[in-house]
C-alpha positions, 0 to 999 in steps of 0.5 A: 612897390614891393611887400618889403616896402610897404612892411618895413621902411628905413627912413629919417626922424627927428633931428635927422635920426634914422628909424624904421617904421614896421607896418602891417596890413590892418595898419598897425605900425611900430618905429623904431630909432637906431640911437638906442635901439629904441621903440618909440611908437606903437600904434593900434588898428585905429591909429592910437598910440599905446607908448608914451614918448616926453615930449621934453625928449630932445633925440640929441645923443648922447641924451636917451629919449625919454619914453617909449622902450629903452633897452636897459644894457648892461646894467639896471642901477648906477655902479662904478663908472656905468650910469643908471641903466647902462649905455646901449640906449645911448649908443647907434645901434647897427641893421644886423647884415646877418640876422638869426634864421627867423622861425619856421611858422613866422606869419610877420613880415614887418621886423627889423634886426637890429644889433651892437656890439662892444667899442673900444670907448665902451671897453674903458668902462666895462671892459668885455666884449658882447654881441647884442642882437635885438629883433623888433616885430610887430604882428599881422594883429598889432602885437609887438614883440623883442626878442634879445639874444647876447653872446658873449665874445671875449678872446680869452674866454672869460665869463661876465655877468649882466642885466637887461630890461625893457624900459616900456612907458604905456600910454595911459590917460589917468594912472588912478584909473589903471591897474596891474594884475597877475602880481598878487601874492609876489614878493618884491623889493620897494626902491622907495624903502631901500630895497626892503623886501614884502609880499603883495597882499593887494589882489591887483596894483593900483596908483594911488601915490608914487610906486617903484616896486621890483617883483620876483619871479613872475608869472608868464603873463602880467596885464595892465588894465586902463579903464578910462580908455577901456583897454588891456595891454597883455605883457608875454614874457619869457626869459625874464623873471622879474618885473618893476612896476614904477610910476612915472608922469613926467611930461 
C-alpha cells in the first residue's frame, strides 16, 4: 500500500455519495463529500468527533447535508432567484486535475483539492462564471484546515461581487456549558433585532438562549471553549473578516 493511500483514500458514503477520507499518522481523520464540497467529519487522536452532523441529514441531492462545514457560495442571505446561503453546497463538486503548487514548507500529506465551476443551469440564476478552488487538509497534529481561492472567469471582462463563509457546526455536548472568546468589545449586528447594529460588552459568548449574531472585523484568532468536555477548538482565520455565532440544536 502506498503514502498516498494510507493519507488520502477516495471511496463511497452514504446513499453512494463519493467522499474522501484524509488521515494522518496519529490517527486523526477528516471526510469530506463531493456533493457540496462539504467536511462532515473531524476526528481527533482518540477517535472523537469534533463536527456535528444531523442525524435527520438525508445525503439525497439536491437536499444540503445538515451538519458538518457547508461552503456558503455565492451568497450568505435569500436574494432573488439564489436561496439562502447559496448553491455550491448543492452542487458535485469535481478532484481539482490541476491543483495550485502546494507551499514549499507543506509537512501534510493528507489534503484533497477539490474544485467548481459555473454550469449553464447556475448561469440562469446568477449569471457569471467562477472558478472555486477548495483545498481540505488535515495536519500531521489533527488541525484542519480550508483554504478557498475564487477566480473570477467572465469572457468579457466584467467584475462580480460575492460572499462565502464556512457553515462550521462543533460538536458540543451542553451549549450552556460552552463559551466564545476573543470577540469582547466588537460590534456586531443581531439577526434576532433586524440587523440592529451594538458593541459586545460580555468579556465572552455564552448560550443562554437562542443567538444569531454577526461581528465585524474580527481578530485572527477566536476560541470556543466546552467545558463539560474539557476542551478548545482554536479558530485561525485569514481573509476573513467577520464571524456569526449562531446557535443551533437541531437533531
Amino acid at each position: 500500500m502506498s503514502s498516498e493511500k494510507v493519507h488520502v483514500e477516495h471511496c463511497k458514503g452514504v446513499n453512494g455519495l463519493d467522499k474522501v477520507i484524509l488521515r494522518e499518522i496519529r490517527r486523526c481523520s477528516a471526510e469530506v463529500y463531493l456533493y457540496g464540497g462539504q467536511v462532515t467529519s473531524w476526528k481527533n487522536a482518540h477517535g472523537e468527533e469534533l463536527l456535528f452532523v444531523s442525524s435527520k441529514a438525508s445525503f439525497r441531492p439536491p437536499r444540503a447535508i445538515r451538519g458538518g462545514i457547508p461552503i456558503c457560495f455565492p451568497q450568505l442571505k435569500s436574494t432573488g432567484s439564489l436561496e439562502q446561503y447559496g448553491f455550491a453546497r448543492n452542487r458535485i463538486w469535481s478532484i481539482d486535475p490541476d491543483p495550485p503548487s502546494s507551499p514549499s514548507d507543506i509537512s501534510h500529506k493528507a489534503f484533497v483539492d477539490l474544485i467548481l465551476t459555473h454550469s449553464e443551469e447556475d448561469m440562469k440564476i446568477w449569471p457569471h462564471r467562477y472558478e472555486y478552488r477548495l483545498r481540505v487538509a488535515l495536519g500531521p497534529t489533527g488541525d484542519l484546515m480550508l483554504t478557498s481561492r475564487i477566480r473570477n472567469t467572465n469572457t468579457d471582462g466584467k467584475s462580480f461581487t460575492f460572499r462565502f463563509a464556512y457553515q462550521t457546526y462543533f460538536f458540543v455536548t451542553d451549549i450552556s456549558e460552552v463559551r466564545v472568546e476573543g470577540l469582547e468589545t466588537l460590534d456586531y449586528l443581531d439577526n434576532l433585532k433586524n440587523g440592529e447594529r451594538f458593541t459586545e460588552q460580555e468579556d465572552a459568548i455564552t448560550f443562554e438562549s437562542e443567538v444569531d449574531k454577526v461581528y465585524l472585523s474580527t481578530p485572527t484568532k477566536i476560541a470556543i471553549l466546552d467545558h463539560e468536555r474539557k476542551r478548545t477548538f482554536e479558530l485561525r482565520k485569514y481573509g476573513l473578516p467577520d464571524a456569526v455565532c449562531l446557535e443551533a440544536r437541531f437533531l
